[in-house]
Rosetta silent file (secondary structure, phi, psi, omega in degrees, C-alpha in Angstrom):
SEQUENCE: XXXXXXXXXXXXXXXXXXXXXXXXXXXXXXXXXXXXXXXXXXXXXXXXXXXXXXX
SCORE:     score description
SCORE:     0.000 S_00000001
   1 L     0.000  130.556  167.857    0.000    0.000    0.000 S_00000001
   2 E   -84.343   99.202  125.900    1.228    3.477   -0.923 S_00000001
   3 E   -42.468  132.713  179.180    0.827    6.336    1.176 S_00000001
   4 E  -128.857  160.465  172.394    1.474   10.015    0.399 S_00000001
   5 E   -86.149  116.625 -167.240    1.904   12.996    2.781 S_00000001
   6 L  -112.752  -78.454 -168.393   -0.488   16.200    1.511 S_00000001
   7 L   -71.114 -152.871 -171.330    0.474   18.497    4.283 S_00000001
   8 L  -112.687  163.188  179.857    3.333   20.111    6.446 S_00000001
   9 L  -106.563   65.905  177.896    3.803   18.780   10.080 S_00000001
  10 L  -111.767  143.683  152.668    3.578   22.768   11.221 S_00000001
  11 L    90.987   -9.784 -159.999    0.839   23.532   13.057 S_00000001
  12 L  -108.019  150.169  174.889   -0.382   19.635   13.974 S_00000001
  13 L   -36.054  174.970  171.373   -0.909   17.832   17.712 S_00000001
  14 H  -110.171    7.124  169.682    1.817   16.248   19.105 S_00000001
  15 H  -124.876  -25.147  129.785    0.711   13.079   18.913 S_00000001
  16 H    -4.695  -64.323  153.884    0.055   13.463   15.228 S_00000001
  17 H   -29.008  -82.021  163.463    3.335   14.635   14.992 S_00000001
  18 H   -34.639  -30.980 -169.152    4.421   11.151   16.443 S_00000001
  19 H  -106.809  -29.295  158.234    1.942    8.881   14.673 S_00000001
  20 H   -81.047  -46.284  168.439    3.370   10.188   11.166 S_00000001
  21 L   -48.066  -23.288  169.298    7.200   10.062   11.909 S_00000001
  22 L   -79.378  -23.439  166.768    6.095    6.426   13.085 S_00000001
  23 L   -58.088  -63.074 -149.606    4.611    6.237    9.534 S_00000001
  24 L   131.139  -19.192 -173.638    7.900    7.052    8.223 S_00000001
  25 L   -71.346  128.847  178.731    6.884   10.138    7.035 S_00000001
  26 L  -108.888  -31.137 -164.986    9.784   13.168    6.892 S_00000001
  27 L  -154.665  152.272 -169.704    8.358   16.189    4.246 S_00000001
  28 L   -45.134 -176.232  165.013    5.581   16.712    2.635 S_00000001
  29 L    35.899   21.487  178.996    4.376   15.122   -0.629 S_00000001
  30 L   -66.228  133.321  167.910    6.412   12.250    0.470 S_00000001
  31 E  -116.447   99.544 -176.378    5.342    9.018   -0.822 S_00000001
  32 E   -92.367  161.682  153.524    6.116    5.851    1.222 S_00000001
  33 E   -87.641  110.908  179.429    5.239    2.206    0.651 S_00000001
  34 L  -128.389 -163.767 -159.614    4.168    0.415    3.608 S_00000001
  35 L   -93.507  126.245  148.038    2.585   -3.125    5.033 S_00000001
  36 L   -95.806  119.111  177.545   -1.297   -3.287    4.778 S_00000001
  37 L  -137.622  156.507  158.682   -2.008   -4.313    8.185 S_00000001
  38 H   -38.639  -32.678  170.727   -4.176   -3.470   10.989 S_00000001
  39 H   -80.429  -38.472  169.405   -2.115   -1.529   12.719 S_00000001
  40 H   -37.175  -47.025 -150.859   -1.091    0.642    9.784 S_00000001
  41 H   -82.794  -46.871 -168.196   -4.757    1.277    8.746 S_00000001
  42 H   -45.831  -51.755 -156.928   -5.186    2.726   12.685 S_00000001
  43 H   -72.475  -65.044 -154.916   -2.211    5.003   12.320 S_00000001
  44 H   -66.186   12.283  164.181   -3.564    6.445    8.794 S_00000001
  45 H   -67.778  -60.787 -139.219   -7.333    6.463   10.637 S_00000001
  46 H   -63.511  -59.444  165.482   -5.850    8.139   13.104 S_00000001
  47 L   -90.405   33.464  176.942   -4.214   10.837   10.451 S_00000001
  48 L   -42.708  -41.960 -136.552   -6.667   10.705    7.696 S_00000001
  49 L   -93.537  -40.551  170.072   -6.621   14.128    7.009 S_00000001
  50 L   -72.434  -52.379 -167.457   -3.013   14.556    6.582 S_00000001
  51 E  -117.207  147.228  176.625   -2.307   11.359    4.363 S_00000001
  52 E   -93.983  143.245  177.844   -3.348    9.971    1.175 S_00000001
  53 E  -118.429  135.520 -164.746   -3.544    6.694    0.545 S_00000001
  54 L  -109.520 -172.850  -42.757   -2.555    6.412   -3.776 S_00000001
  55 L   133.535    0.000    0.000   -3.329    3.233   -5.832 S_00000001
């Protein structure tokens, strides 16, 4: 599964903050690949807002 990062981490909770850097995520518009798993889909629940999930 491919994730991408659509914002900046300025401005965001601190445990936001925490739950994308656990993603992997460093700068915006970043696009990682990661495991589809349960816990993954929690973290990007958690930061829907923030992250894209691309195809």
């Amino acid at each position: 599964m491919k994730i991408k990062l659509k914002k900046s981490f300025i401005g965001l909770k601190p445990v936001q903050k925490k739950t994308l850097k656990a993603l992997g995520f460093k700068r915006p518009n970043q696009v990682l690949e990661v495991q589809d798993n349960p816990s993954i889909k929690g973290m990007i629940k958690k930061v829907q807002s923030f992250v894209e999930v691309v195809t």
